[in-house]
N, C-alpha and C positions, 0 to 999 in steps of 0.2 A: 641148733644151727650147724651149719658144715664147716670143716675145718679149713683153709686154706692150704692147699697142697704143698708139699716141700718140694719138687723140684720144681724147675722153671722151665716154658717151651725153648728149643731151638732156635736162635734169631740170627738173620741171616746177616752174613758182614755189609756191611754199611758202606755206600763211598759216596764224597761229597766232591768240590773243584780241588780242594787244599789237602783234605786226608780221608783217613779209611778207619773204621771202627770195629772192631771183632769181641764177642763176646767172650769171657774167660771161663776159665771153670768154676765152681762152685766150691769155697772153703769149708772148712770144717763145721764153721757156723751158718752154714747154708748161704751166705754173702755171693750173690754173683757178678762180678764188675765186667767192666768196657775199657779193651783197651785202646786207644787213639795213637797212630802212624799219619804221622804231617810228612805230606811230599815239600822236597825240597822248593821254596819258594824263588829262587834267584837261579842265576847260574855262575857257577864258580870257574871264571876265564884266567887264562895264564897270562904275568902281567908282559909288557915286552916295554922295553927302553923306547923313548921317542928320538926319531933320525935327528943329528944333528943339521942345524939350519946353515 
């Protein structure tokens, strides 16, 4: 039977509506993870005093 190959292909960065996925390197134990960047979901407004009435 054939060995399964140790390295891994190339996968291309990932983007969805909310975030973006990029593959990592590969550790010492051949492990290769995903790392996940979430765009900011809100927006972060300056607050301001309401006039008085």
């Amino acid at each position: 039977m054939s060995q399964q190959s140790k390295s891994r292909p190339k996968v291309p960065e990932g983007k969805a509506r909310f975030y973006t996925t990029k593959q990592m390197q590969p550790n010492e134990k051949g492990f290769v993870g995903y790392q996940t960047v979430w765009d900011s979901l809100q927006k972060e407004v300056q607050y301001k005093t309401p006039k008085r009435p």
